[in-house]
LUMNU-662745 format. One record per residue (C-alpha): x, y, z; residue in three letters. Coordinates in Angstrom, 2 decimals, m for minus. Example, Ala and Ser with C-alpha at 12.3 -4.5 7.8 and 13.67 -1.06 7.14 Angstrom:
<sites>
+---------+---------+---------+-----+
|       x |       y |       z |   r |
+---------+---------+---------+-----+
|   12.30 |   m4.50 |    7.80 | Ala |
|   13.67 |   m1.06 |    7.14 | Ser |
+---------+---------+---------+-----+
</sites>
This chain:
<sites>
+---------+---------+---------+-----+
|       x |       y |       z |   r |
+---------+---------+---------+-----+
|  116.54 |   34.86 |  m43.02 | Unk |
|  112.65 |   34.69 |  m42.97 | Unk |
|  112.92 |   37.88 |  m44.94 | Unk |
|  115.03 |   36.36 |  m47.91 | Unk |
|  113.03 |   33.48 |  m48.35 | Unk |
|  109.70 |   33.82 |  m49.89 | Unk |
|  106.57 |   31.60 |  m48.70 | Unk |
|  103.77 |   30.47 |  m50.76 | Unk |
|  101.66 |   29.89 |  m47.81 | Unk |
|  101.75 |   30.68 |  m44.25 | Unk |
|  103.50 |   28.51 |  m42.13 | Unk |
|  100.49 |   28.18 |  m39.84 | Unk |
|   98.04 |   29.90 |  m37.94 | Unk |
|   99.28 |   32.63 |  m35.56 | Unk |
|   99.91 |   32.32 |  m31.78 | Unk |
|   97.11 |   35.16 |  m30.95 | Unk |
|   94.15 |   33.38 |  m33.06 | Unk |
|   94.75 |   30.32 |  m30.99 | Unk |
|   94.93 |   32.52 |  m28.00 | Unk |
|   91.87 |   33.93 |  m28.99 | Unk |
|   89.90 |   30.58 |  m29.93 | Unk |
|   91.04 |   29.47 |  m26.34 | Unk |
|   89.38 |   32.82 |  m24.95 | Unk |
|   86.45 |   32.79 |  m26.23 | Unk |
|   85.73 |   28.69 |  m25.61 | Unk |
|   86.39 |   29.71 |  m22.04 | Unk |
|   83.84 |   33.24 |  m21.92 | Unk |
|   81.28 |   30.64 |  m23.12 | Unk |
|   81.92 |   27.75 |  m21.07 | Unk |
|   82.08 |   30.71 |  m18.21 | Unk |
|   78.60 |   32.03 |  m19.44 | Unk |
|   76.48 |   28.94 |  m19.31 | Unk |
|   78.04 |   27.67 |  m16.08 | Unk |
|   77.06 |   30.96 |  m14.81 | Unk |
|   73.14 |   30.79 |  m16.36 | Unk |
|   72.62 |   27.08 |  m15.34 | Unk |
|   74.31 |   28.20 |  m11.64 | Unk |
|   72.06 |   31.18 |  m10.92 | Unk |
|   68.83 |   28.55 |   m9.98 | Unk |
|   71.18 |   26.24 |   m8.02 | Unk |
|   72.46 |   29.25 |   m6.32 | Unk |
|   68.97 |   30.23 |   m5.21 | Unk |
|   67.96 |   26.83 |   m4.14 | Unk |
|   70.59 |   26.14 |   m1.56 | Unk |
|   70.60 |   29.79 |   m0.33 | Unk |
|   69.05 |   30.49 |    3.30 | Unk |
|   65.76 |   30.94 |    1.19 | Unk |
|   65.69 |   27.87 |   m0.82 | Unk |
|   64.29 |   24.40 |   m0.45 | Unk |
|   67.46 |   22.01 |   m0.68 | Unk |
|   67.73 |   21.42 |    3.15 | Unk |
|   64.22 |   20.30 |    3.00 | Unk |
|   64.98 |   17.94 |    0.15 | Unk |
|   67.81 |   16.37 |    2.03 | Unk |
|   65.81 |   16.10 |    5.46 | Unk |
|   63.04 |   14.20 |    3.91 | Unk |
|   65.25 |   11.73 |    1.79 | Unk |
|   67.08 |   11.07 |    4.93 | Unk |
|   64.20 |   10.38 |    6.50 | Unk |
|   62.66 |    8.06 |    4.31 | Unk |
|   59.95 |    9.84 |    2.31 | Unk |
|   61.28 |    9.79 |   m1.78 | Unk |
|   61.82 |   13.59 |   m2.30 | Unk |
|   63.17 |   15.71 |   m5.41 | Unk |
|   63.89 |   18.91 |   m6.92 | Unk |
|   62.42 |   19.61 |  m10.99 | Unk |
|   63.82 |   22.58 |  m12.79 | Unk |
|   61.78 |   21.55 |  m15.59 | Unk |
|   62.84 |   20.42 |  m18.91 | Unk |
|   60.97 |   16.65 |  m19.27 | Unk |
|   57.56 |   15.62 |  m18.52 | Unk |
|   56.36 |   14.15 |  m14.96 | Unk |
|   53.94 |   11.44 |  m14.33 | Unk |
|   51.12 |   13.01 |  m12.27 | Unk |
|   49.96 |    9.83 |  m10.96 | Unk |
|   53.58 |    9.33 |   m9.23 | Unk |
|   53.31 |   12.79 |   m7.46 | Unk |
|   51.74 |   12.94 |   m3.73 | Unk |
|   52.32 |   16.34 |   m3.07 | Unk |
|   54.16 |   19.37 |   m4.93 | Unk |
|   56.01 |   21.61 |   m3.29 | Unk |
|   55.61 |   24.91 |   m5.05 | Unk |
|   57.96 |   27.49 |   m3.70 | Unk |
|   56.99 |   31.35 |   m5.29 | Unk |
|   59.64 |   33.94 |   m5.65 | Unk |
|   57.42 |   36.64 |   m7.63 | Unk |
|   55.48 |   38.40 |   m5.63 | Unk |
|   53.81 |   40.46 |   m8.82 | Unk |
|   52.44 |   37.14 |  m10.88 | Unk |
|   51.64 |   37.71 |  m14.52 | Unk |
|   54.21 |   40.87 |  m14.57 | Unk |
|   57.70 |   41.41 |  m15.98 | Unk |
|   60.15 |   42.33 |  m13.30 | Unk |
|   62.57 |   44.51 |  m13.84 | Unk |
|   66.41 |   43.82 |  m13.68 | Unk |
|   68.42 |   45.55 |  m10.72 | Unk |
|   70.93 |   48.06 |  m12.44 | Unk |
|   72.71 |   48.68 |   m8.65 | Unk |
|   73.62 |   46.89 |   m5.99 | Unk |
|   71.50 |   48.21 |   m3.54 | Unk |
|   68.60 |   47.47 |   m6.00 | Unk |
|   69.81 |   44.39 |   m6.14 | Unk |
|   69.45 |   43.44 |   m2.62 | Unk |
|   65.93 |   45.21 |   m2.02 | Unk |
|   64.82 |   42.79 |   m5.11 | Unk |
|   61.51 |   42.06 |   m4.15 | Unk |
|   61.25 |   38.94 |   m7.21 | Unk |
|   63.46 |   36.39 |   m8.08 | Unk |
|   61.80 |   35.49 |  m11.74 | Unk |
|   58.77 |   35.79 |  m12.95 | Unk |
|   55.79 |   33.30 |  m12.57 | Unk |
|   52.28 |   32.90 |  m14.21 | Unk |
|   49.14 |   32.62 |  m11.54 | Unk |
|   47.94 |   29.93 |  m14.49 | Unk |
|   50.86 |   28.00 |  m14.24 | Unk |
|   49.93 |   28.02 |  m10.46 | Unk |
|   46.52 |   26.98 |  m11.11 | Unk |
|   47.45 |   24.15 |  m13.72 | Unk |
|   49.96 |   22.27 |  m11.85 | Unk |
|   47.09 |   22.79 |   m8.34 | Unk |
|   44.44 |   21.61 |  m10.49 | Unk |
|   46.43 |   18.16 |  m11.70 | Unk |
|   48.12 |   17.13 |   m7.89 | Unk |
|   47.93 |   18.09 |   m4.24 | Unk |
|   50.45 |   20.98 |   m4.08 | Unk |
|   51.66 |   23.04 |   m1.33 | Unk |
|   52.03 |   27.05 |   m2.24 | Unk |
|   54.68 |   28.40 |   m0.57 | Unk |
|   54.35 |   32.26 |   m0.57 | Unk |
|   57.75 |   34.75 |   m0.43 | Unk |
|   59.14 |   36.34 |    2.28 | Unk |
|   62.55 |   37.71 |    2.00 | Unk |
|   63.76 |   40.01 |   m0.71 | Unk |
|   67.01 |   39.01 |   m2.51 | Unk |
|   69.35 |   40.88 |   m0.03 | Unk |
|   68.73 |   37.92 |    2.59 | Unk |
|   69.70 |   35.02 |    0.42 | Unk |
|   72.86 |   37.09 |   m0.65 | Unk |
|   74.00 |   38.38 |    2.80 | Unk |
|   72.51 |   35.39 |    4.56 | Unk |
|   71.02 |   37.63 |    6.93 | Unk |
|   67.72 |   37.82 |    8.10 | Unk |
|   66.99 |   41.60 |    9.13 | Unk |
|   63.61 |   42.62 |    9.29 | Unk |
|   64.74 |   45.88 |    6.36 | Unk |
|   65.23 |   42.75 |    4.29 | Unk |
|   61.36 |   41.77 |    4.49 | Unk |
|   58.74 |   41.70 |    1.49 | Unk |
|   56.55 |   44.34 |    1.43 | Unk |
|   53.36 |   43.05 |    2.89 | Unk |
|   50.79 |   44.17 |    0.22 | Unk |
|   52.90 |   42.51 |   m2.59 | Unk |
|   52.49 |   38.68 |   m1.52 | Unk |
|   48.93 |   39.88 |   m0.68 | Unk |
|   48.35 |   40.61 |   m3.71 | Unk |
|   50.30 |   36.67 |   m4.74 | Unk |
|   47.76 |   34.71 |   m2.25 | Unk |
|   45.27 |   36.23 |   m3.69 | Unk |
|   46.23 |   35.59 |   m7.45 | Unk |
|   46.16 |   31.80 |   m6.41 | Unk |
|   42.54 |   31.58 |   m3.92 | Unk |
|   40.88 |   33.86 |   m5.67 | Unk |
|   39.63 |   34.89 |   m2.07 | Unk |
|   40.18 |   37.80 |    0.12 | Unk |
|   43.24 |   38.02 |    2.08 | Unk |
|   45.24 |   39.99 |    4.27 | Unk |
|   48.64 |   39.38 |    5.59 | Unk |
|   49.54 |   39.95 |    9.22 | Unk |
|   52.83 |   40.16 |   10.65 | Unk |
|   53.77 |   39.71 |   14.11 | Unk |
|   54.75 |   42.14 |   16.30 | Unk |
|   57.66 |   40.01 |   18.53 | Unk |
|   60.63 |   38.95 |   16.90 | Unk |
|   59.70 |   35.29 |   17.56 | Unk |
|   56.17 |   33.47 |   17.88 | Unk |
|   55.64 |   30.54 |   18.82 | Unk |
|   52.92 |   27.72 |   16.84 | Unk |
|   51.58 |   24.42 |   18.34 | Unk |
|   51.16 |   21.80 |   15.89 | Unk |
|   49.31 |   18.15 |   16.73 | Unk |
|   51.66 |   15.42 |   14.98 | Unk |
|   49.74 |   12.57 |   13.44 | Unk |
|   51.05 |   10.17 |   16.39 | Unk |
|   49.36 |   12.67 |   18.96 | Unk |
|   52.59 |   14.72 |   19.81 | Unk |
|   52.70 |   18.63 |   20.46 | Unk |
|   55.15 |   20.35 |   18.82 | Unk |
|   56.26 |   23.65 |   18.36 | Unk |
|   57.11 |   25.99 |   15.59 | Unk |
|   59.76 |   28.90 |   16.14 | Unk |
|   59.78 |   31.68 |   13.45 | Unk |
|   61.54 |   34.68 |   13.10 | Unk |
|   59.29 |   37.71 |   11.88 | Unk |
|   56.28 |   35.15 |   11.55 | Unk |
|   54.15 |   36.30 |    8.32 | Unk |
|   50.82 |   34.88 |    9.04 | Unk |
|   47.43 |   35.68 |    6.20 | Unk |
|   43.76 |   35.27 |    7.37 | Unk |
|   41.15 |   34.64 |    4.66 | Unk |
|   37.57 |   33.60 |    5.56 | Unk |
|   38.03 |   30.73 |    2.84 | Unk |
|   40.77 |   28.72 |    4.27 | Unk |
|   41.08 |   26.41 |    7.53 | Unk |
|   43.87 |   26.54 |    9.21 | Unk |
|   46.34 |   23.94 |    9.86 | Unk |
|   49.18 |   25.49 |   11.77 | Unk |
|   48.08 |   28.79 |   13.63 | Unk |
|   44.35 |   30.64 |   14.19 | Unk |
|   41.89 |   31.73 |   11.31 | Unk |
|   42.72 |   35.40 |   12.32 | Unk |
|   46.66 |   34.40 |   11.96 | Unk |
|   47.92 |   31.38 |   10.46 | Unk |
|   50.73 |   30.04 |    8.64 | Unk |
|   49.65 |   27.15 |    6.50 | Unk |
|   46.27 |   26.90 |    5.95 | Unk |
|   44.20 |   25.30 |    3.23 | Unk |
|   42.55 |   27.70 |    0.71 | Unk |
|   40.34 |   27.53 |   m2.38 | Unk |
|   42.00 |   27.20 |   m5.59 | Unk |
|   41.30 |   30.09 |   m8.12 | Unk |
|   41.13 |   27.78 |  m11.15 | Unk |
|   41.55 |   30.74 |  m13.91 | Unk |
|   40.27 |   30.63 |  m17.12 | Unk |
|   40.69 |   27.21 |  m17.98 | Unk |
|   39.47 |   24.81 |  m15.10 | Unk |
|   39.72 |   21.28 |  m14.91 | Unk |
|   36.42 |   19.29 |  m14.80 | Unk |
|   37.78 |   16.84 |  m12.34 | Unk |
|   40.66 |   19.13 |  m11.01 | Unk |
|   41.52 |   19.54 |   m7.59 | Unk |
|   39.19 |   22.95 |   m6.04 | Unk |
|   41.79 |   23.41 |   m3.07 | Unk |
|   45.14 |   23.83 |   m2.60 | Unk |
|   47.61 |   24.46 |    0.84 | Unk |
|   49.23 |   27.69 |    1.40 | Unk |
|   52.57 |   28.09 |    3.15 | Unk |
|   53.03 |   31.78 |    4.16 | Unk |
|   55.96 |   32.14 |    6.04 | Unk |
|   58.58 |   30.10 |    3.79 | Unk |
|   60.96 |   30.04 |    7.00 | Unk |
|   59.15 |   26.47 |    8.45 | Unk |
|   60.55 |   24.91 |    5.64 | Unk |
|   63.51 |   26.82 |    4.08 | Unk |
|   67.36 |   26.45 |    4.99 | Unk |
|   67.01 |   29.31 |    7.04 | Unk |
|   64.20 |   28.08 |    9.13 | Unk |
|   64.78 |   24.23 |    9.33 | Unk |
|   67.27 |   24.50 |   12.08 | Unk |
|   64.59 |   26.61 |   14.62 | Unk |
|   62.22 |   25.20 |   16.58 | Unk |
|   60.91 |   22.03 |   16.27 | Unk |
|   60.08 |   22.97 |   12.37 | Unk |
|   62.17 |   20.29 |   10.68 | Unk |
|   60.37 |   17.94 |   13.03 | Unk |
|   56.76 |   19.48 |   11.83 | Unk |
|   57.98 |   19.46 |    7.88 | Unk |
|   58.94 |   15.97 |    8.17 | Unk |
|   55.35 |   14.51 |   10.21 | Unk |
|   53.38 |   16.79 |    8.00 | Unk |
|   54.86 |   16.27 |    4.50 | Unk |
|   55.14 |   12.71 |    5.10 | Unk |
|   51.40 |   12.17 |    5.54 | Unk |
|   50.78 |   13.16 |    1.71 | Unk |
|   52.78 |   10.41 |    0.95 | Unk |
|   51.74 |    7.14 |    0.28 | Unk |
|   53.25 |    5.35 |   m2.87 | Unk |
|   54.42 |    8.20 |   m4.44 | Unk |
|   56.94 |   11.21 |   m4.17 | Unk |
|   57.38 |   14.59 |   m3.38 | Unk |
|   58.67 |   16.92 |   m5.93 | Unk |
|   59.61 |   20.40 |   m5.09 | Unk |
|   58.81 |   21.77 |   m8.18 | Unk |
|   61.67 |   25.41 |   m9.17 | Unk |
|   60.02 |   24.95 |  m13.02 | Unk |
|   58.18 |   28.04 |  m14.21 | Unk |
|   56.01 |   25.73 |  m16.67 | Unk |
|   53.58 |   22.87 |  m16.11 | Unk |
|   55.36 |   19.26 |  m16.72 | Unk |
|   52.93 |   17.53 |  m15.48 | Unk |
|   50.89 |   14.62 |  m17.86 | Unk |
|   48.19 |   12.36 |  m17.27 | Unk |
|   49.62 |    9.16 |  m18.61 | Unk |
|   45.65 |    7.55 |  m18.84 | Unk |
|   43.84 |   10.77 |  m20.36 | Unk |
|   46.13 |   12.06 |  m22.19 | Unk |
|   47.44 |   10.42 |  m25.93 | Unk |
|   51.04 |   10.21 |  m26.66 | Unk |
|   52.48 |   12.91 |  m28.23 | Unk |
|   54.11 |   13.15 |  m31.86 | Unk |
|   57.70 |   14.53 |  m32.17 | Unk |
|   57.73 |   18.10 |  m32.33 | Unk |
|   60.65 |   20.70 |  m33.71 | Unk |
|   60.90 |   21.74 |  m29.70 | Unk |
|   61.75 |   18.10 |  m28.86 | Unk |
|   64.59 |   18.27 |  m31.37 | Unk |
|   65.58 |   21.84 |  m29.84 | Unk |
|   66.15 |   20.43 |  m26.43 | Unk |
|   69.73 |   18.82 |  m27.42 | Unk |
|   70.50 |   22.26 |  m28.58 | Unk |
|   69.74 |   24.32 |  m24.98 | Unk |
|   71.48 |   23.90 |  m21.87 | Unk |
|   73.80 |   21.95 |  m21.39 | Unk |
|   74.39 |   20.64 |  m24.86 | Unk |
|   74.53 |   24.28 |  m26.13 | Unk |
|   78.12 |   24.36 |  m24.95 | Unk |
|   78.73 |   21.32 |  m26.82 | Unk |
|   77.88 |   22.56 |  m30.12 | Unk |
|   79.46 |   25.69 |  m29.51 | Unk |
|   82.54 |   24.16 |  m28.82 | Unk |
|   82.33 |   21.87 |  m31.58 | Unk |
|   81.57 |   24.63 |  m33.87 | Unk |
|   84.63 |   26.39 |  m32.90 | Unk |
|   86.32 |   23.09 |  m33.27 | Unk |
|   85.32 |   22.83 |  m37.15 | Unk |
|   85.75 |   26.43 |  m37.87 | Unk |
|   89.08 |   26.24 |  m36.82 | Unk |
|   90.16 |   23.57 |  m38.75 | Unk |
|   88.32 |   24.62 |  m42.19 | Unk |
|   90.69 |   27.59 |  m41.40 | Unk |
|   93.93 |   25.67 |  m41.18 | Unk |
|   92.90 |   23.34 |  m43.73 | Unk |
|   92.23 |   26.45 |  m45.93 | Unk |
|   95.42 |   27.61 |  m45.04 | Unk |
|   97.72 |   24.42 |  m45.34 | Unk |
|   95.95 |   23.00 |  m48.62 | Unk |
|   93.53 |   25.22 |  m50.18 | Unk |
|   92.48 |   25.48 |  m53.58 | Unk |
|   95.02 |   24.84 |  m56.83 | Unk |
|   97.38 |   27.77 |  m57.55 | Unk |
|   97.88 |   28.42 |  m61.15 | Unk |
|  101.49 |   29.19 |  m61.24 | Unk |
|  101.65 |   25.29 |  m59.74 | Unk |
|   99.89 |   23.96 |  m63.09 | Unk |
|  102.22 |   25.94 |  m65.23 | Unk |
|  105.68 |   23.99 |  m67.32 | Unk |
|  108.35 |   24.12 |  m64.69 | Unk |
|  106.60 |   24.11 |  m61.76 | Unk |
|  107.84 |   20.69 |  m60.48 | Unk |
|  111.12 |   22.08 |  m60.30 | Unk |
|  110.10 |   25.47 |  m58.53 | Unk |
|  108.56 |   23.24 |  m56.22 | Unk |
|  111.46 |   21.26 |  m55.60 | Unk |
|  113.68 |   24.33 |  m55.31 | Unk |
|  111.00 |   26.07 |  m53.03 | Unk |
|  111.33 |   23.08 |  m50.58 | Unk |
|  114.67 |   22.77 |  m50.42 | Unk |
|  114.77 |   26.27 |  m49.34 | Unk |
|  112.43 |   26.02 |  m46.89 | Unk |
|  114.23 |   22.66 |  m45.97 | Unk |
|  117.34 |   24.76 |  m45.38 | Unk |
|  115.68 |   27.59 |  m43.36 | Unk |
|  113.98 |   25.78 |  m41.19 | Unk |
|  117.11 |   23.65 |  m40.62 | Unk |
|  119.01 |   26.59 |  m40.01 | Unk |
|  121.23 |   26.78 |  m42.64 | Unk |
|  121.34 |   30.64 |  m43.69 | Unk |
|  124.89 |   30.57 |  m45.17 | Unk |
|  124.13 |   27.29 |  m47.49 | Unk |
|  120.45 |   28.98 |  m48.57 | Unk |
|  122.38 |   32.19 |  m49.60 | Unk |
|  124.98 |   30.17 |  m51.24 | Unk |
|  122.03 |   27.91 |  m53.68 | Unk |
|  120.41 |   31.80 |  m54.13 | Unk |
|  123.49 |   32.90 |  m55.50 | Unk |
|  123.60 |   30.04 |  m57.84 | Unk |
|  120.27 |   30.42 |  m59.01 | Unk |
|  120.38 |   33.95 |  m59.50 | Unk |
|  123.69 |   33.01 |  m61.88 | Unk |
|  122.07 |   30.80 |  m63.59 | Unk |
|  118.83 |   32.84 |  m64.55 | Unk |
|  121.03 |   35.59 |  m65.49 | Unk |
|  123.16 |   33.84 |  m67.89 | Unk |
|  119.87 |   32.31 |  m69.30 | Unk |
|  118.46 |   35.53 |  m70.42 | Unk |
|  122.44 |   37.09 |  m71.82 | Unk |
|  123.31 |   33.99 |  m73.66 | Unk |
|  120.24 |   31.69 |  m74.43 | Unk |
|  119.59 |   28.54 |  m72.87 | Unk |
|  121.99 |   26.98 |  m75.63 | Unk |
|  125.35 |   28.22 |  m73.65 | Unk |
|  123.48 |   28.96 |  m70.48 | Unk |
|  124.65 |   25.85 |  m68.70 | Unk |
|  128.35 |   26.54 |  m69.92 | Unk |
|  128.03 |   29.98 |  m68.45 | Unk |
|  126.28 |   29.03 |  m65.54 | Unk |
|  129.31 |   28.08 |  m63.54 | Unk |
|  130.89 |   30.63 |  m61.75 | Unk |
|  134.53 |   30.90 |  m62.88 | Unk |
|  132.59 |   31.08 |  m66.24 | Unk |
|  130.59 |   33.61 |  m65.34 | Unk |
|  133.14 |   35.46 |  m63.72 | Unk |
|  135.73 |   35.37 |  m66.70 | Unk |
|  132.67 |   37.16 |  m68.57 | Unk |
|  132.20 |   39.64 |  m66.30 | Unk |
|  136.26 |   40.17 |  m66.02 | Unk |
|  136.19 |   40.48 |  m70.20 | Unk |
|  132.91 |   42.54 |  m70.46 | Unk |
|  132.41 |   44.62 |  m66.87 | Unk |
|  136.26 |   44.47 |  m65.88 | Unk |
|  134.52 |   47.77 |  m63.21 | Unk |
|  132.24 |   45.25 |  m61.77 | Unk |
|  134.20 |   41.79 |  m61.84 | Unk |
|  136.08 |   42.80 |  m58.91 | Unk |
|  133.61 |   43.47 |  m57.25 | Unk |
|  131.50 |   40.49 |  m58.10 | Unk |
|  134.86 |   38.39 |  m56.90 | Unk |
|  134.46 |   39.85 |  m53.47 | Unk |
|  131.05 |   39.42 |  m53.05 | Unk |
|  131.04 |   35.62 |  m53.91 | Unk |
|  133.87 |   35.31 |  m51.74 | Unk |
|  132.07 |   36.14 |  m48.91 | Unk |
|  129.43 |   34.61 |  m49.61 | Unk |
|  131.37 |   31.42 |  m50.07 | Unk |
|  132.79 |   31.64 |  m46.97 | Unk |
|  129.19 |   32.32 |  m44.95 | Unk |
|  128.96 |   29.70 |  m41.96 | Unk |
|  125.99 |   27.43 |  m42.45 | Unk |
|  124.28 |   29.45 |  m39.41 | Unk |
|  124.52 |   33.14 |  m39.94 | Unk |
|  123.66 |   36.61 |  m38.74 | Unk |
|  120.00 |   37.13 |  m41.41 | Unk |
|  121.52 |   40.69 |  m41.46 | Unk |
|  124.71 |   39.91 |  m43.07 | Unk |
|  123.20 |   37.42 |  m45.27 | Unk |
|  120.73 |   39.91 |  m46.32 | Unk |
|  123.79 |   42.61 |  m46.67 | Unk |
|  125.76 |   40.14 |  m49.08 | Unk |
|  122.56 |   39.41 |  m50.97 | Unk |
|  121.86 |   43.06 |  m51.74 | Unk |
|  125.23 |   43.13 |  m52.87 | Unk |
|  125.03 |   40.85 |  m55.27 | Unk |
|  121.49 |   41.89 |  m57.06 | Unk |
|  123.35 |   45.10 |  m57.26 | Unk |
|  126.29 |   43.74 |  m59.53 | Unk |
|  123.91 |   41.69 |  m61.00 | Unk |
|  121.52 |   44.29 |  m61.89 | Unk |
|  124.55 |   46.39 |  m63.32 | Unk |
|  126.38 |   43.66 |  m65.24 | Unk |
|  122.61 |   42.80 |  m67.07 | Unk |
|  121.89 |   46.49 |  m67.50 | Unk |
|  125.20 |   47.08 |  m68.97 | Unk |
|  125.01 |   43.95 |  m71.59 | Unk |
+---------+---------+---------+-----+
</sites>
């Protein structure tokens, strides 16, 4: 019966629009999980840092991770871990478009060598040079096809020094470093495809000056030095004494923790993923006004999710809102329309309630009652308005069509109070039709 009776306004919004809303809340939700995911993804990989993190902690020496986003205390940092996964600094990578350029992925993101040299300048920091391409953190195998080409994190130790270098590889699949732990111990350093640098400015610390692994190296300051910046920095080239991968060889996690530790003395170690400086000198530096990007930081990750899903949220209901109340109709405003109203409700009353056969029934009335108002006048309308009335007219006037008429209100008189919308819409058609006749006629 949806068909017979006519709707001012929608009865709602639509299954597939909420389907829809639902979708697309999800795609985003899906989206920045992914984004915000990608740098966690890298840092517990075989080639990240958060094994070291953990070890440390563990161990007593106050260690986190920064991804950036609020400023740091210098004066609270002993030593910065600096791990590098660009092995062209200052240049754009570009995006893998297959899977096998995916895994031969030389660079992770992109990094700035002044970025390097800002955060060196401010605290100790330990560079930690690349090694593996992105095929090893998502196999989790170390092959040597897997390796970084040699020139390419050259070319990176050199953007940071400023000095000469040249990286040397080792020509066993494991070698072997001694190194003296500050209570007089020897210990020993396992790696797996060592990738050792020489560089006639830095002293080594783990390995020789014609092959070591962590060594400390001038700092190429840039274009913007520091008056009373820090001139050197330490250099990490084989990431694998300190990475996931490499903790469990050896005695390495024994060497990062005896090592690390003797930066430390009231202060922390950050291992610092940020591709920005954070760092601020609470004593030289003034305290900052507000700025617009302070204000745009509630609106990045992860509150952007929250105003996009409290966007959606309003838009969809202005859009039901529209839809349920909406501006003022005109025809509501005109004389009568309290009793249209009325009569409009009570029909949708009945449909809704299921009674077809009682709706058709109240149509049928109506329609009598309009008719006789436009043959006879609203003066004798009412009298007319009843149906043996209106039927005794029809049987003096349109004897053809009174019999027909008869029949038609029979059945319709007779309708159960939940019908077929077929035959209700049959007997209605009917009826307009003798209707339509009996008015054309007079």
């Amino acid at each position: 019966m949806s068909d017979t009776a006519s709707m001012s306004r929608p009865s709602g919004p639509r299954i597939e629009f909420l389907v829809i809303a639902v979708v697309c809340v999800v795609v985003f939700a899906a989206l920045w999980y992914v984004l915000s995911q990608r740098q966690q993804t890298l840092r517990s990989s075989p080639a990240g840092l958060d094994g070291l993190q953990v070890w440390l902690t563990e161990n007593g020496v106050t260690t986190y991770n920064f991804a950036g986003g609020w400023p740091i205390d210098q004066t609270t940092v002993d030593l910065l871990v600096l791990p590098v996964y660009d092995t062209a600094l200052d240049q754009s990578r570009a995006a893998p478009s297959t899977k096998q350029e995916l895994l031969l992925q030389q660079d992770e993101y992109d990094l700035q060598a002044s970025v390097i040299a800002t955060k060196a300048q401010r605290v100790p920091t330990l560079v930690v040079l690349p090694k593996w391409r992105s095929g090893m953190r998502l196999t989790g195998f170390a092959h040597p096809i897997l390796l970084i080409g040699p020139q390419r994190i050259q070319s990176t130790l050199q953007d940071v020094t400023g000095e000469k270098a040249e990286i040397v590889l080792a020509r066993t699949p494991f070698t072997e470093f001694t190194y003296r732990a500050e209570d007089g111990r020897s210990l020993r350093a396992d790696l797996y495809a060592a990738q050792m640098f020489k560089s006639d400015g830095c002293a080594p610390i783990i390995g020789t000056s014609d092959a070591m692994i962590l060594g400390e190296c001038p700092l190429d300051p840039g274009d913007d030095p520091e008056e009373d910046g820090y001139e050197r920095v330490l250099v990490l080239s084989d990431p694998d004494l300190l990475n996931n991968h490499g903790l469990r060889l050896g005695e390495n996690a024994t060497i990062a923790l005896d090592f690390l530790s003797s930066y430390v003395d009231e202060g922390n170690i950050v291992i610092d993923y940020s591709r920005a400086s954070w760092l601020r000198d609470p004593y030289e530096e003034p305290e900052r006004e507000r700025t617009w990007s302070d204000l745009a930081r509630f609106f990045g990750p992860p509150f952007l999710i929250l105003w996009l899903g409290a966007a959606m949220l309003l838009a969809l209901f202005l859009w039901r809102a529209a839809l349920r109340y909406g501006p003022v109709l005109r025809d509501r405003t005109a004389p009568g329309a309290g009793k249209a109203l009325a009569v409009e409700a009570r029909a949708r009353l009945m449909r809704l309630s299921g009674q077809d056969g009682a709706l058709v029934r109240e149509y049928t009335a109506a329609r009598i009652s309009a008719v006789t108002s436009h043959l006879f006048g609203p003066a004798h309308a009412r009298h007319y308005a009843k149906e043996n009335e209106f039927l005794k007219f029809a049987e003096r006037q349109h004897p053809a069509e009174a019999v027909r008429l008869r029949n038609v209100l029979e059945h319709i008189r007779k309708l159960p109070e939940r019908t077929q919308a077929t035959e209700a819409i049959h007997l209605i058609d009917e009826f307009e039709q003798v209707l339509e006749q009996i008015t054309h006629d007079a």
